[in-house]
TISEZA-13066 format. One line per field, with one value per residue (C-alpha): residue number from 1; x, y negated, z; residue in three letters; chain. Coordinates in nm, 3 decimals. Layout:
REM TISEZA-13066
num (NUM,...)
c1 (X,...)
c2 (Y,...)
c3 (Z,...)
residuo (Ala,...)
cadena (A,...)
***
This chain:
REM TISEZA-13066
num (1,2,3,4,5,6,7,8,9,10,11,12,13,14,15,16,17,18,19,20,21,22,23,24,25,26,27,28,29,30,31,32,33,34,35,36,37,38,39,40,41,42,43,44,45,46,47,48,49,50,51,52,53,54,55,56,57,58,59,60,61,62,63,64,65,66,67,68,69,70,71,72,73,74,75,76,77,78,79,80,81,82,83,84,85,86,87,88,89,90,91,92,93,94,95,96,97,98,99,100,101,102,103,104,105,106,107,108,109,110,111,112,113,114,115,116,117,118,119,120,121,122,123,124,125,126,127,128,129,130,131,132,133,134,135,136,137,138,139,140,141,142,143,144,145,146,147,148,149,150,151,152,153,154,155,156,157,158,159,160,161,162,163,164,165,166,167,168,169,170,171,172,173,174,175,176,177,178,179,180,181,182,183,184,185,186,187,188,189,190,191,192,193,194,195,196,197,198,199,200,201,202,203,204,205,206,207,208,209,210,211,212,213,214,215,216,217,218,219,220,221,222,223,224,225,226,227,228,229,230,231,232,233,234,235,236,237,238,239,240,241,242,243,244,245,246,247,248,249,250,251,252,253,254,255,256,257,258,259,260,261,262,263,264,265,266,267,268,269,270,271,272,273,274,275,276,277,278,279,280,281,282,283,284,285,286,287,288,289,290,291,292,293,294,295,296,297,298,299,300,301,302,303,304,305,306,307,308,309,310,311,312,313,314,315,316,317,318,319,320,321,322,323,324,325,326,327,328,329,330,331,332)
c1 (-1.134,-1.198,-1.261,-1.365,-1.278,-1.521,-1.380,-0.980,-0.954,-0.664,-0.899,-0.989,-0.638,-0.509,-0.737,-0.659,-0.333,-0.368,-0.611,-0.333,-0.063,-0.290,-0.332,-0.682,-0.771,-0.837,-0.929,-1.056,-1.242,-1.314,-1.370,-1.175,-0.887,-0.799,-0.932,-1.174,-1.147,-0.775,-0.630,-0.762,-0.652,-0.368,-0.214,-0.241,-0.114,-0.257,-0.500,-0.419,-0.462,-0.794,-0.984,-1.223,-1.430,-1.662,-1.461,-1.203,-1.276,-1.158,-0.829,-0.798,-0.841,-0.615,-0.357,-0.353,-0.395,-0.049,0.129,0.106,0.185,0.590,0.561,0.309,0.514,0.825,0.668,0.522,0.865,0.701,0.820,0.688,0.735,0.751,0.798,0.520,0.234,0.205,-0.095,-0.102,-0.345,-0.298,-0.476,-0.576,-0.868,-0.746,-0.500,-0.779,-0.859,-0.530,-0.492,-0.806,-0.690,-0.361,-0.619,-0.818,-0.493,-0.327,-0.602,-0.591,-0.202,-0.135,0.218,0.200,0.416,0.256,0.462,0.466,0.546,0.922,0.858,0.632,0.889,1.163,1.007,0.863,1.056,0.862,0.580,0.427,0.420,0.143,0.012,0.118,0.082,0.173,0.383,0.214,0.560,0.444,0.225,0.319,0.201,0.230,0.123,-0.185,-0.153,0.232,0.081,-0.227,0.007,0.305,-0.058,-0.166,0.125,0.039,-0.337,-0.503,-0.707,-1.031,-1.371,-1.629,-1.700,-1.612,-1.960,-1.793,-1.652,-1.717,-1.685,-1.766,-1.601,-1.778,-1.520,-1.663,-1.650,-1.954,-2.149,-2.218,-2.449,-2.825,-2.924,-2.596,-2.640,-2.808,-2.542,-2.291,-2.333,-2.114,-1.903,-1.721,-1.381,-1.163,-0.787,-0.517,-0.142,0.111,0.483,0.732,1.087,1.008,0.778,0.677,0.913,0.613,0.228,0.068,-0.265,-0.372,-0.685,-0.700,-0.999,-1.171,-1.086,-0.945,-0.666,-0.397,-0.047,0.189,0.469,0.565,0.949,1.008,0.848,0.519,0.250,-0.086,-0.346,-0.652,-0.964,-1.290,-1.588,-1.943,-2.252,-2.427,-2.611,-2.467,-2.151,-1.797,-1.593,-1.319,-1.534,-1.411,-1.498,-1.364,-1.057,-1.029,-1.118,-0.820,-0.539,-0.615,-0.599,-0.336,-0.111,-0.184,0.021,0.263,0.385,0.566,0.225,0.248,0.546,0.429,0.319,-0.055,-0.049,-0.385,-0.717,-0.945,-1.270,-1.390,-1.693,-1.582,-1.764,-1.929,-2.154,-2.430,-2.221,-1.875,-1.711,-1.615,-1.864,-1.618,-1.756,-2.040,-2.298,-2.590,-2.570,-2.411,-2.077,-2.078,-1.815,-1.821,-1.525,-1.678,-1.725,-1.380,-1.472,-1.151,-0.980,-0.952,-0.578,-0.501,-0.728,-0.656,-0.386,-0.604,-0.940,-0.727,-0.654,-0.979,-1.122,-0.883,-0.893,-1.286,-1.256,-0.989,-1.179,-1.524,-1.368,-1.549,-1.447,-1.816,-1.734,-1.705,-1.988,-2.174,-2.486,-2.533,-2.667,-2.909,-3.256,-3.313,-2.901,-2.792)
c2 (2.109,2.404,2.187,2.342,2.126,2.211,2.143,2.208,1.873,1.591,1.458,1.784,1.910,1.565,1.568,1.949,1.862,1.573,1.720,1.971,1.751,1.593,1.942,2.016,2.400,2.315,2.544,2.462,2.628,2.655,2.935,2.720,2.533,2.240,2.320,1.988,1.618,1.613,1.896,1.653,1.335,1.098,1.037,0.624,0.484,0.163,-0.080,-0.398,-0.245,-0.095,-0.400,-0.587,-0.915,-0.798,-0.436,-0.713,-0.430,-0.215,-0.365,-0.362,-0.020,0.085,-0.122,0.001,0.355,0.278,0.193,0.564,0.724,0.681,0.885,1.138,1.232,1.263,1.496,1.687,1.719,1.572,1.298,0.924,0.728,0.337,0.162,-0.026,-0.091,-0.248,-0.447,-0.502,-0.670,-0.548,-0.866,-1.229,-1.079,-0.787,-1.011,-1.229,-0.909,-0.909,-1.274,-1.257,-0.945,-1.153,-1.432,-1.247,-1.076,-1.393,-1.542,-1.249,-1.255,-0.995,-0.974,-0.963,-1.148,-1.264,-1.127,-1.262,-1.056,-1.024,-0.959,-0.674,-0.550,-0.607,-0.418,-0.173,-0.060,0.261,0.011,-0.105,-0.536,-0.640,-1.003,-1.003,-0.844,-0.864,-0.662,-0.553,-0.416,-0.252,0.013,0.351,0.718,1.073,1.467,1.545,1.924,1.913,1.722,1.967,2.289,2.186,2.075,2.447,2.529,2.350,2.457,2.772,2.813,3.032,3.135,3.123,2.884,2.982,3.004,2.881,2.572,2.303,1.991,2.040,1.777,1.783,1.680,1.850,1.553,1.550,1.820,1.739,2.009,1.932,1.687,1.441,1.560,1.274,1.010,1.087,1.130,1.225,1.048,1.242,1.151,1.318,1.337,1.432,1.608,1.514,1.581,1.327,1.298,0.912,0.873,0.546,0.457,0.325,0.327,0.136,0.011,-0.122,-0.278,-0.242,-0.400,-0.360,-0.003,0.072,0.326,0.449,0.620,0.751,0.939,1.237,1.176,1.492,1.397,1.514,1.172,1.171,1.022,0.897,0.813,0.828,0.707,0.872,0.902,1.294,1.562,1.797,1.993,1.817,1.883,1.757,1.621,1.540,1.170,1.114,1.238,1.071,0.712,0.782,0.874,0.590,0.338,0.502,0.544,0.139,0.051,0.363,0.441,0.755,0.944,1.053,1.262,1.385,1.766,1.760,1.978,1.998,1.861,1.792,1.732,1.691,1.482,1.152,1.166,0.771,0.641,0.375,0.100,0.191,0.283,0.585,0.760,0.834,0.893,1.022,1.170,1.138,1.512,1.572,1.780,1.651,1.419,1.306,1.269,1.175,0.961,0.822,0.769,0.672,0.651,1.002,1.055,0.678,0.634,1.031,0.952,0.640,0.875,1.150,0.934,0.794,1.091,1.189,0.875,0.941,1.257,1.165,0.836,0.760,0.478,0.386,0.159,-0.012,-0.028,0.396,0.442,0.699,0.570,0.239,0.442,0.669,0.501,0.420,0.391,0.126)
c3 (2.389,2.151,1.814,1.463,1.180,0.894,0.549,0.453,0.263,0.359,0.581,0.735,0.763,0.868,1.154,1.274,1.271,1.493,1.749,1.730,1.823,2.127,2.237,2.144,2.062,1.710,1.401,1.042,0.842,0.505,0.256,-0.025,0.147,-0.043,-0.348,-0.350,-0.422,-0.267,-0.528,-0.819,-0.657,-0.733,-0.403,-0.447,-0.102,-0.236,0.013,-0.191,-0.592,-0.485,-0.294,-0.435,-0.327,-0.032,0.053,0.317,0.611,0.378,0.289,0.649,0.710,0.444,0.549,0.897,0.757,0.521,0.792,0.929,0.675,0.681,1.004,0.914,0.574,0.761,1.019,0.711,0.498,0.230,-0.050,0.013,-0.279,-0.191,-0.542,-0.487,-0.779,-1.063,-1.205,-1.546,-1.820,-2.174,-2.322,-2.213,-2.090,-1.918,-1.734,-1.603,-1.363,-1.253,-1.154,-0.978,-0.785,-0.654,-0.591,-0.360,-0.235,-0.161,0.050,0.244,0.283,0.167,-0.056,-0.410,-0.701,-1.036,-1.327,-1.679,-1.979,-1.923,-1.554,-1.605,-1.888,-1.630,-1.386,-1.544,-1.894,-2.002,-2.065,-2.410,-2.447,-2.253,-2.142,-1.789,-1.438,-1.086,-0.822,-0.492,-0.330,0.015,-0.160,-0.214,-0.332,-0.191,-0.375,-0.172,-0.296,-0.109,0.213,0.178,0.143,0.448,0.621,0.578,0.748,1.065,1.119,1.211,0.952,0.944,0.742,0.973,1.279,1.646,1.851,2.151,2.008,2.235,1.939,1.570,1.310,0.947,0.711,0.432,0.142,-0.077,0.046,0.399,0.569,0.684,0.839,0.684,0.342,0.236,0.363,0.075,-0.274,-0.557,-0.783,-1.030,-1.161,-1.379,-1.373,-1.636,-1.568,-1.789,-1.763,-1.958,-2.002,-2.004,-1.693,-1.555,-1.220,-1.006,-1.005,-1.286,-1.265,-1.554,-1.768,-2.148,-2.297,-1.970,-1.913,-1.619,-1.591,-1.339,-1.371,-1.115,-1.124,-0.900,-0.922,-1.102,-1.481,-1.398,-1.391,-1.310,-1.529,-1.425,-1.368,-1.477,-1.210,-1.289,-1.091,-1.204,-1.021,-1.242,-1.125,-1.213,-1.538,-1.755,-2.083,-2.406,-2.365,-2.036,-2.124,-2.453,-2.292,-2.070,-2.307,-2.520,-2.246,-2.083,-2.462,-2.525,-2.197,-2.143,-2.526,-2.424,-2.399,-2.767,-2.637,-2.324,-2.234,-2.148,-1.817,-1.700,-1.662,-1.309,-1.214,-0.864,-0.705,-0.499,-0.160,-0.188,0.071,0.037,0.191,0.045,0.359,0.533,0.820,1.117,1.452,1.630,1.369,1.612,1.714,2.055,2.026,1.676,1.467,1.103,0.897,0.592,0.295,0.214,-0.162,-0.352,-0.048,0.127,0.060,0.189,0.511,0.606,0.858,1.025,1.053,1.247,1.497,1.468,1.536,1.798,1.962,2.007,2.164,2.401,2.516,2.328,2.127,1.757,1.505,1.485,1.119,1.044,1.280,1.074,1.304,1.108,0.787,1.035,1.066,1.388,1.550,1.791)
residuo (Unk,Unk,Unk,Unk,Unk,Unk,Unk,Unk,Unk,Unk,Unk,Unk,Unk,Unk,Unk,Unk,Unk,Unk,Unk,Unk,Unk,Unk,Unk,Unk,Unk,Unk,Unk,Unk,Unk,Unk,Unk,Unk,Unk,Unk,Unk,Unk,Unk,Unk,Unk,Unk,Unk,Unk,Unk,Unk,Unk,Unk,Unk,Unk,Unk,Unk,Unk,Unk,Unk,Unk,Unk,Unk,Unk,Unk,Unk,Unk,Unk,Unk,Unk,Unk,Unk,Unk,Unk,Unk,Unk,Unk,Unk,Unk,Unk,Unk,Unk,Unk,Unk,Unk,Unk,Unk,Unk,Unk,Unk,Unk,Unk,Unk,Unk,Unk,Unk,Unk,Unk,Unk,Unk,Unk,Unk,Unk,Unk,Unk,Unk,Unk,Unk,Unk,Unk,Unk,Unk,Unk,Unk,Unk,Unk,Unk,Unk,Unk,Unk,Unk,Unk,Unk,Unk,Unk,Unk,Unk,Unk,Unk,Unk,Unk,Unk,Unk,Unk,Unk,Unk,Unk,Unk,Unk,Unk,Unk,Unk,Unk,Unk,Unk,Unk,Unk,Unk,Unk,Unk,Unk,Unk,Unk,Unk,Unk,Unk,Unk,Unk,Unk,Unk,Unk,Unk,Unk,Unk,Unk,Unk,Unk,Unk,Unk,Unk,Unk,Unk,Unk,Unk,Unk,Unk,Unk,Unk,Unk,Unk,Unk,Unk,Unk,Unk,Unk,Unk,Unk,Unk,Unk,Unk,Unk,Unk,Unk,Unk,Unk,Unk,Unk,Unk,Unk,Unk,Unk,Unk,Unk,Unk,Unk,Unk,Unk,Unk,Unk,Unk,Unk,Unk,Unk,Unk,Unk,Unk,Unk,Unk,Unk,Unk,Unk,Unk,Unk,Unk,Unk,Unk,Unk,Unk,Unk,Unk,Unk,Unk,Unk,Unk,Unk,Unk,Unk,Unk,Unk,Unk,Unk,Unk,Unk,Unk,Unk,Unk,Unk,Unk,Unk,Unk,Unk,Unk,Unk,Unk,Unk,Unk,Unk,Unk,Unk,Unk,Unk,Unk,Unk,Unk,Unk,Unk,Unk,Unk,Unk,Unk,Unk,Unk,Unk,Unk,Unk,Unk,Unk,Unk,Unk,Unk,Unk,Unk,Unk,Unk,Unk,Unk,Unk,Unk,Unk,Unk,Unk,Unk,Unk,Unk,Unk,Unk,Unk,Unk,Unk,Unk,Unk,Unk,Unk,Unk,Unk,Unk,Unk,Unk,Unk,Unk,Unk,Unk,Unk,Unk,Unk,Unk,Unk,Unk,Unk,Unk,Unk,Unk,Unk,Unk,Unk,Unk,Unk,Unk,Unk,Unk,Unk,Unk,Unk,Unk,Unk,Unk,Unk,Unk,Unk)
cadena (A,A,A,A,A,A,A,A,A,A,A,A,A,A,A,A,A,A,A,A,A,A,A,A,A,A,A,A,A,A,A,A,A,A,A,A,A,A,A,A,A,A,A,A,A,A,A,A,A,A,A,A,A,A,A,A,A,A,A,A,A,A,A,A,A,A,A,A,A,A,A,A,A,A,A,A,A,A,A,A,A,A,A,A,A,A,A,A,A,A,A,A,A,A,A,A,A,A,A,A,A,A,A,A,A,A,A,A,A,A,A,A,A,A,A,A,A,A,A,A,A,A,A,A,A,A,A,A,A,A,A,A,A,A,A,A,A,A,A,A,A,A,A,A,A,A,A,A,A,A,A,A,A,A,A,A,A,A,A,A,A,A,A,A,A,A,A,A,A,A,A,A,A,A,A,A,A,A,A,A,A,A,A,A,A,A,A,A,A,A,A,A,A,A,A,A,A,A,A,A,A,A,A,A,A,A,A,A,A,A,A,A,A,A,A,A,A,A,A,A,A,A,A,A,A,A,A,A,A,A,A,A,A,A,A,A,A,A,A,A,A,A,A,A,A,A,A,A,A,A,A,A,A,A,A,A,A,A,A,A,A,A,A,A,A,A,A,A,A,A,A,A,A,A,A,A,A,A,A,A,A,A,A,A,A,A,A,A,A,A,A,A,A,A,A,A,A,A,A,A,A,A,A,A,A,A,A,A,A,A,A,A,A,A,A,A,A,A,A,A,A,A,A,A,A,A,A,A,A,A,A,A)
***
């Protein structure tokens, strides 16, 4: 089938390239490719750190979605780092969070490894004294700008639509086109670049006083700071408070901050949905497929949606859970 891909994100890209592979007559378009939520985003290959009581499907999803990833990088040429993560409480209270995390984890069975002070200094050194943590080892990260750029590579990529394309796929993040628009909203989070002669050797995800804050490491120095989580109508920029409420959480756990060159400074909208899960499927439109609403989890759940969305086109299958039709008044 001739398919146009609209929107250059992971997702978007991801997708093109699979269609691609499957032998689909596939273009994407996009006036700005990858300039969006995937240029600002940290690359967290992380199902287990990001669930939370009453997101299980999601957990599942990401899992599954993991689990491609191995091949996907290795057809890419790009770097897969699989350290794992580490959770980590600053205080008493902080570490409450964590050991509820492993709880929920561990009735799920999903691996993880409570860590006490000298196990969270063992396993992660560059770290400041903190009150405990645990180790979720099958996680991983990737750069989304490198899978985005060798993805580039792969796709024919244009700046208009095709008027004979047979299927359309929106995969356009949080600005969806009419009549979709209203199925996403977004969520604006804002992201630092640091680089450090002293960087952390695995993702940290950390709470300090009930902050919540992320590093990971490229492998090269660089580390990616992040993130803020705000609800605006307004477009997204780097302000002085969200970046302030960042480096100090982030210079309480990781004390090599106060050394570390401040690269640059993100903003970009999170496409969230009403539910908290993705819209993949049939958008109610015939010769129409939605690719949308992956929240925190674009980067993550980008190699499970392709096939998704392949997997549709090839045969009609759905994952009753995407099914952008259960947020449309009216769908069966």
């Amino acid at each position: 089938m001739r398919v146009d891909v609209l929107g250059a994100g992971i997702v978007g890209l991801t997708v093109g390239e699979e269609l691609a592979r499957r032998g689909h007559d596939v273009a994407v378009v996009d006036p700005q490719p990858a300039g969006g939520a995937s240029y600002a985003a940290a690359g967290m290959l992380c199902p287990a750190a990001e669930v939370w009581h009453g997101e299980e499907e999601l957990l599942r999803l990401g899992v599954a979605s993991l689990g491609l990833w191995p091949a996907l990088a290795a057809r890419l040429g790009v770097a897969l780092r699989r350290s794992g993560t580490l959770l980590v409480g600053y205080d008493a209270g902080d570490l409450q969070q964590v050991e509820r995390q492993a709880a929920l984890l561990h009735r799920h069975g999903h691996p993880v490894e409570l860590l006490g002070r000298a196990g969270v200094r063992s396993a992660e050194p560059t770290l400041a004294r903190v009150a405990g943590g645990a180790l979720l080892p099958s996680e991983a990260s990737v750069d989304p700008r490198a899978v985005c750029d060798a993805l580039l590579d792969r796709v024919v990529l244009r700046g208009a639509p095709r008027p004979d394309a047979e299927v359309t796929v929106v995969a356009t993040g949080s600005s969806l086109p009419e009549p979709w628009s209203g199925l996403v909203s977004g969520v604006r989070g804002e992201i630092l670049r640091l680089r450090s002669d002293d960087p952390p050797r695995r993702t940290v995800r950390g709470w300090v006083g009930g902050e919540a804050v992320y590093l990971v490491p490229r492998g090269d120095g660089r580390v990616v700071l992040g993130a803020t989580s705000e609800a605006h109508a307004a477009p997204p920029v780097v302000t002085a408070g969200g970046a302030l409420r960042l480096l100090a959480a982030a210079r309480a756990l990781w004390p090599a901050l106060d050394r570390a060159e401040l690269v640059e400074g993100t903003a970009r909208d999170r496409p969230a949905t009403v539910d908290g899960l993705p819209l993949v499927g049939p958008s109610g439109v015939d010769g129409v497929v939605l690719a949308a609403g992956h929240y925190r989890h674009g980067v993550l759940l980008a190699p499970l949606t392709a096939q998704l969305v392949a997997d549709h086109l090839d045969t009609g299958r759905v994952d009753p859970v995407l099914d952008p039709r259960r947020t449309m008044q009216g769908a069966r």
